[in-house]
C-alpha positions in Angstrom: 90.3 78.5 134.4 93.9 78.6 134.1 94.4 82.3 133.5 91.8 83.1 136.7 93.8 80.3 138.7 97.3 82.0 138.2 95.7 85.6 139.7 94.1 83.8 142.1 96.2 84.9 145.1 95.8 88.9 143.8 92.0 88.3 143.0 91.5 87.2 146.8 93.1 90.7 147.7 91.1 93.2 145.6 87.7 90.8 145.6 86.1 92.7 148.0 87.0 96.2 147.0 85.7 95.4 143.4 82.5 94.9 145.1 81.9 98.5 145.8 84.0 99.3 142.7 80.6 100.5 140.9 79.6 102.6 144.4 83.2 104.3 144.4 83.2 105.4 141.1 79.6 106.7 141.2 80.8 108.9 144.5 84.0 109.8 143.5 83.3 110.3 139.7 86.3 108.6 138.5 85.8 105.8 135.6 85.5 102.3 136.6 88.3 100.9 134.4 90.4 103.2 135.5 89.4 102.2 139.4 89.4 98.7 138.8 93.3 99.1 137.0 94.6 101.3 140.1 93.1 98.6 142.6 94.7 95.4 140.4 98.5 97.6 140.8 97.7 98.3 144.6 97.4 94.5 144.7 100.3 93.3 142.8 102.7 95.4 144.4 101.9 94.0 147.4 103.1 90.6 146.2 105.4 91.5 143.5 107.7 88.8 145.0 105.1 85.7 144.1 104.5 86.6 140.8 103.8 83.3 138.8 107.1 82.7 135.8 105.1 84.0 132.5 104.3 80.9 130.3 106.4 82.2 127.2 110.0 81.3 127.4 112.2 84.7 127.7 109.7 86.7 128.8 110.6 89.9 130.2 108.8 90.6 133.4 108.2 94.1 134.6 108.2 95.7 138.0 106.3 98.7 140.0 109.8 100.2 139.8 109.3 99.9 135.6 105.8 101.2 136.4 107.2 104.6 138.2 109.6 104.8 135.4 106.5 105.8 132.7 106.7 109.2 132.0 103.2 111.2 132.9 102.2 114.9 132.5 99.5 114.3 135.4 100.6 118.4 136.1 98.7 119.3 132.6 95.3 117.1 133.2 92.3 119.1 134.4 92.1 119.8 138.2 88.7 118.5 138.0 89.5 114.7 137.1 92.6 115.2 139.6 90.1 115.8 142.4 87.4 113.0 141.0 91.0 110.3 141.1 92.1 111.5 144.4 88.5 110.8 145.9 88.3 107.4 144.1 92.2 106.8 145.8 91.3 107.4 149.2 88.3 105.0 149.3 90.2 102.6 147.3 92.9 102.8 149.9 90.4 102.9 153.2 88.9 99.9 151.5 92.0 97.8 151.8 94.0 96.3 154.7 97.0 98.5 155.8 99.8 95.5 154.3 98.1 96.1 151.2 97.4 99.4 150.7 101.1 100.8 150.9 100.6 104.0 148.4 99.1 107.3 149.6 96.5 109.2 147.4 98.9 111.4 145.6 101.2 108.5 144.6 98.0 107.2 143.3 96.7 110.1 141.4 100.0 110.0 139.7 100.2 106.4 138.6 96.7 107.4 137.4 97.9 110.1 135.3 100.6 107.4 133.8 97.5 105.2 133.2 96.1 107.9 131.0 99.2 108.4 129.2 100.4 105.2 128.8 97.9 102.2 129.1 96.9 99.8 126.2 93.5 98.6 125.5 93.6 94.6 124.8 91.6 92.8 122.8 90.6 89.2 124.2 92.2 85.8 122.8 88.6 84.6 121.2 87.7 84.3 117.6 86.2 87.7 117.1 88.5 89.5 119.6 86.3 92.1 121.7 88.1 94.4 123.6 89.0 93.2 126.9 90.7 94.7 129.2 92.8 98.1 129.7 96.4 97.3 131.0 99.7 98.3 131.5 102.8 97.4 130.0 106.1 99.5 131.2 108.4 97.9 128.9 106.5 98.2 125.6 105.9 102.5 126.5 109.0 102.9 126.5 108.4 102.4 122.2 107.8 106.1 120.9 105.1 106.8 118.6 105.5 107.6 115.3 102.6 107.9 112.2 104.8 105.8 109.7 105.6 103.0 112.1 107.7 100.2 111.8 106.3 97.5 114.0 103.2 97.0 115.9 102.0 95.2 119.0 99.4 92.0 120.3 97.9 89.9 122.8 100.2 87.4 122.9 98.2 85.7 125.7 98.9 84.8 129.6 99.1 88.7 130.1 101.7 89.6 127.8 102.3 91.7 124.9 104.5 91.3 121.7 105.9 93.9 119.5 106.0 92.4 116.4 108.5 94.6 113.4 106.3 94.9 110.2 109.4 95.8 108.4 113.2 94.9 108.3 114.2 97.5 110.5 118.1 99.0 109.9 120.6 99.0 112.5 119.8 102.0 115.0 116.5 102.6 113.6 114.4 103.3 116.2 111.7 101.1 117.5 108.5 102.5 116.9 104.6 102.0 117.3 101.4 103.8 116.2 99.3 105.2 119.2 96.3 106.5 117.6 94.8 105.2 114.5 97.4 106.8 111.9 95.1 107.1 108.3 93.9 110.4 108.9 94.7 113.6 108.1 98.3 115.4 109.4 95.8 117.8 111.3 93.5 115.1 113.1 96.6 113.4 113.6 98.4 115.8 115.5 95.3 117.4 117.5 94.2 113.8 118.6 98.2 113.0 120.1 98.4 116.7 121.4 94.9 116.1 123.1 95.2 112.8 124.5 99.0 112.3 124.8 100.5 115.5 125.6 102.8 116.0 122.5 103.3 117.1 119.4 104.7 114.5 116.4 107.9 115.1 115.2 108.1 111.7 113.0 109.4 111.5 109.2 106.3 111.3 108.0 105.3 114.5 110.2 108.2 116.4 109.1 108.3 115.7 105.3 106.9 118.5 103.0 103.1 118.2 102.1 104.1 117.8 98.5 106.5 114.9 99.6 104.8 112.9 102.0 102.2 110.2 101.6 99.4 112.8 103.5 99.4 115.0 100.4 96.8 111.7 99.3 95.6 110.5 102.1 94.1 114.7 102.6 94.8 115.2 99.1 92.2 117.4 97.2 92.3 116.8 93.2 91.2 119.2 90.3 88.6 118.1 88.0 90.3 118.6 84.9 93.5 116.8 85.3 92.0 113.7 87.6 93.5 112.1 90.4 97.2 113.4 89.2 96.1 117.0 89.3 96.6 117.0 93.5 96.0 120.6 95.0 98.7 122.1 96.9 98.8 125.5 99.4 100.2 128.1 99.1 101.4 130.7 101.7 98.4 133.0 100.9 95.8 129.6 101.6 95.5 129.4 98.1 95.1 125.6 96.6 97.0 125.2 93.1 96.5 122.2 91.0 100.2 120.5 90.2 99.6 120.1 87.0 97.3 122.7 85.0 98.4 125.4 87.8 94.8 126.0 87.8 93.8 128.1 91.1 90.9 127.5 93.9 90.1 129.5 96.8 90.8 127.5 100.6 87.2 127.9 101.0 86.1 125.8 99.0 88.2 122.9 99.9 88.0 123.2 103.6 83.6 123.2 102.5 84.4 119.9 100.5 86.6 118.1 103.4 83.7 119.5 106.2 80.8 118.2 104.1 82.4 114.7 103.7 83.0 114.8 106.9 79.5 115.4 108.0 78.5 113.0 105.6 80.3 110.2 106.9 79.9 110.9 110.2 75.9 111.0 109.0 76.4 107.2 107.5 78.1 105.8 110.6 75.1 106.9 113.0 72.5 105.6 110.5 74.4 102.6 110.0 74.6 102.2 114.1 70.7 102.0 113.7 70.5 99.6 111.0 69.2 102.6 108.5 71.2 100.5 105.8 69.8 102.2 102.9 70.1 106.0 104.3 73.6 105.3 105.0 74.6 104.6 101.9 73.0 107.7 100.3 75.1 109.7 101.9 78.2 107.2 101.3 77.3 107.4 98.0 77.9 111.3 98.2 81.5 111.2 99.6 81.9 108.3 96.2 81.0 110.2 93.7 83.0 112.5 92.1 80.6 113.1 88.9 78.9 116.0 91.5 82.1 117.7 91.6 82.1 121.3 89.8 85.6 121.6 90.1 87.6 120.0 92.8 87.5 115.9 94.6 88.9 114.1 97.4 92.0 111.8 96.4 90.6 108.5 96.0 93.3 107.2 99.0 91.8 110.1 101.0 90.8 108.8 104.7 87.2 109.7 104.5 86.9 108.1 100.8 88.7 104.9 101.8 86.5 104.5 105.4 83.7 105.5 103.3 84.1 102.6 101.1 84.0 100.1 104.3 81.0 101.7 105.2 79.6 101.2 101.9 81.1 97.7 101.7 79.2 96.8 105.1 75.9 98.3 104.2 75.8 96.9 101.1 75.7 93.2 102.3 73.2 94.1 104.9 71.2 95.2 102.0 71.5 92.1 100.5 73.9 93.6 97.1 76.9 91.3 98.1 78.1 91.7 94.7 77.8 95.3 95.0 79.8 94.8 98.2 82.6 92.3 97.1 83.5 95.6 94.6 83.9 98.2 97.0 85.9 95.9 99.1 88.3 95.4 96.6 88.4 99.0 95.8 89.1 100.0 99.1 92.0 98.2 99.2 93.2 99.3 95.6 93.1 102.7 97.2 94.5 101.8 100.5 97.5 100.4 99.3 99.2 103.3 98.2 99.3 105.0 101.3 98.5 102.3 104.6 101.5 99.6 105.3 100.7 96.5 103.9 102.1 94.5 106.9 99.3 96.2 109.4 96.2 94.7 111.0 94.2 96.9 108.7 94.8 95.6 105.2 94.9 91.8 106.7 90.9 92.2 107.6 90.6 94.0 104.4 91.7 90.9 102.9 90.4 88.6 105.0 86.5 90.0 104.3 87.5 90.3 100.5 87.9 86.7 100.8 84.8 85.9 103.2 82.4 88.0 100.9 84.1 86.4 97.6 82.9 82.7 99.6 80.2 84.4 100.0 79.3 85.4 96.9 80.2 81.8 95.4 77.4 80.0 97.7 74.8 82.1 96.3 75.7 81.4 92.8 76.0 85.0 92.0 78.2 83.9 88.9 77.2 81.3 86.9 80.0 80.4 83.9 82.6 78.0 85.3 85.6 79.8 84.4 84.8 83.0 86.4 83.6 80.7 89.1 87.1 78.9 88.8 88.5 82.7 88.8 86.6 83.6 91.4 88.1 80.5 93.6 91.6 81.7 92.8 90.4 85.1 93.6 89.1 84.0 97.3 92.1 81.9 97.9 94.9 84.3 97.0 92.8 86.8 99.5 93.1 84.7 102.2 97.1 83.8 102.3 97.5 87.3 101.8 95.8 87.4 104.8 97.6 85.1 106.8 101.0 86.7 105.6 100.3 89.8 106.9 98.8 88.6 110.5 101.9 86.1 110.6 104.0 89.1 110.6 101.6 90.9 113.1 100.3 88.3 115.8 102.2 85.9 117.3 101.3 82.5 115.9 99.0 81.0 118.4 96.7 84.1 117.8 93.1 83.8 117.2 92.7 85.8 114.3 95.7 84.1 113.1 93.8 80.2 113.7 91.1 82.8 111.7 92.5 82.7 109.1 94.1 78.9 108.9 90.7 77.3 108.8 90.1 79.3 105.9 92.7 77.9 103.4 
């Protein structure tokens, strides 16, 4: 096809290595996608000068020279996957003729180490996108991460990316983009980037008082009495204080309520992955229900609450209670809302299965007076140009899951 026809001349170079691409990472215990991406920038460098114009107008093209320019903390990654990458680089580089192979192994292990710093995992341009392919785009890490972001990033086809803003963005605002999946707790937040990228976040969002920020729901504990105003905060001494009644509760119990949830969840997500439907929703259920609670609950825009009601959403139609499942859906994005962007990936699907299950609902008859039918219509409809607003402002507007969405209005 056309996109295998414009590689063609790099394909012809690293076609035989990728051969024995399963054989060197078995020997050298380094991960295939990781060989296979080292072997594709062996071979492009090597013909850097015949690189094919990129089909969008404007396009800027990055070089090797971009590519050094990532930075990498290859000096703080284990000396055991070191070793494993600098035994896959030799027989990469053994493997490939002398004009091609124009790197030694430690230039390699480095451009490895900015591979595991820096690359992007891309879905594919179908209608469901599956992920694809793991690449790397100089240009676009040069954007810094932050957990209140104010654009984000797509396929935007012919091996490109776009960063699209999701806001209007001020004069000498900073660019910025989410690297980690950014409706979670401050805590899991920061210990995923500190793990996997090397640094600790400094962002607004980050920085801002507990009390101030939008994390004090999506962690927020509240007290029974006063509801979902009543949030807990710390004090010094790890005692939890409701905001409103002042009433006290030790950190033991909260850090048991936020562990149990957690295990509960984690429960319904390994049932679900074996089609134990039913099971998973018991313990959804648990996480749900704040009746249970003797005297504190998770926020209702808490992270495990909110992917607990997808959960519940999903297992619900597989159970065949679509109704059931049309009102979690909309109450997941009720409690979403107040604390995800509305111009992000996330809430577009939300909206985009509120209106698939709503359709859904409608060709089984599942309400039978005309007007809430006609409601009901309104309802589906208004879902799916919300929809399309958002992944307007976050795909580029030959996307699939934009074209998704099109054929559904």
């Amino acid at each position: 096809n056309e996109c295998q026809a414009q590689l063609q001349h790099i394909h012809e170079l690293e076609c035989p290595v990728l051969e024995d691409i399963d054989m060197i990472a078995k020997k050298s215990g380094t991960e295939r996608d990781l060989l296979c991406l080292l072997l594709r920038i062996i071979c492009t460098k090597s013909c850097e000068n015949n690189r094919p114009k990129p089909s969008i107008s404007n396009t800027v093209v990055t070089t090797y020279k971009d590519l050094l320019n990532m930075v990498h903390v290859t000096h703080l990654l284990e000396d055991l996957w070191k070793v494993s990458v600098a035994k896959g680089a030799k027989m990469l580089l053994d493997n490939l003729p002398k004009s091609i192979a124009t790197m030694n192994v430690e230039e390699l292990v480095e451009i490895a180490g900015r591979v595991n710093e820096n690359s992007y995992s891309m879905d594919s341009w179908t209608d469901p996108p599956k992920l694809a392919a793991v690449c790397m785009f100089p240009l676009t890490g040069l954007i810094n991460h932050s957990c209140d972001p104010n654009s984000t990033w797509c396929n935007a086809g012919d091996g490109i990316v776009a960063v699209k803003a999701t806001r209007f963005i001020p004069n000498g605002e900073e660019i910025t983009l989410s690297y980690i999946d950014v409706n979670q707790s401050r805590d899991k937040r920061q210990s995923e980037l500190l793990k996997t990228k090397h640094f600790e976040c400094c962002c607004n969002r980050c920085a801002q008082p507990l009390s101030e920020s939008i994390d004090r729901k999506v962690d927020g504990v509240c007290c029974t009495k006063c509801g979902v105003d009543g949030i807990l905060n710390i004090t010094e001494d790890k005692t939890w204080i409701c905001s409103l009644c002042n009433t006290s509760v030790s950190n033991d119990i909260i850090q048991n309520l936020k562990s149990k949830s957690e295990a509960n969840l984690a429960q319904a997500e390994k049932l679900f992955s074996n089609r134990q439907y039913k099971e998973s929703l018991a313990f959804l259920a648990d996480i749900l229900s704040s009746n249970n609670a003797t005297s504190v609950f998770l926020h209702p825009s808490h992270y495990i609450v909110t992917k607990a009601l997808g959960h519940a959403s999903d297992c619900s139609v597989k159970t065949g209670d679509i109704l059931q499942s049309y009102e979690q859906l909309k109450q997941a994005i009720a409690q979403l809302s107040p604390v995800v962007n509305l111009n992000s990936p996330l809430m577009a699907t939300c909206y985009y299965d509120l209106g698939n299950i709503i359709d859904v609902c409608l060709k089984h008859k599942s309400w039978s007076d005309e007007t809430t039918i006609n409601a009901k219509q309104g309802e589906m409809n208004l879902a799916f140009k919300k929809c399309l607003e958002i992944r307007t402002v976050c795909f580029v507007p030959a996307h699939p899951l934009v074209a998704q969405v099109e054929k559904r209005i």
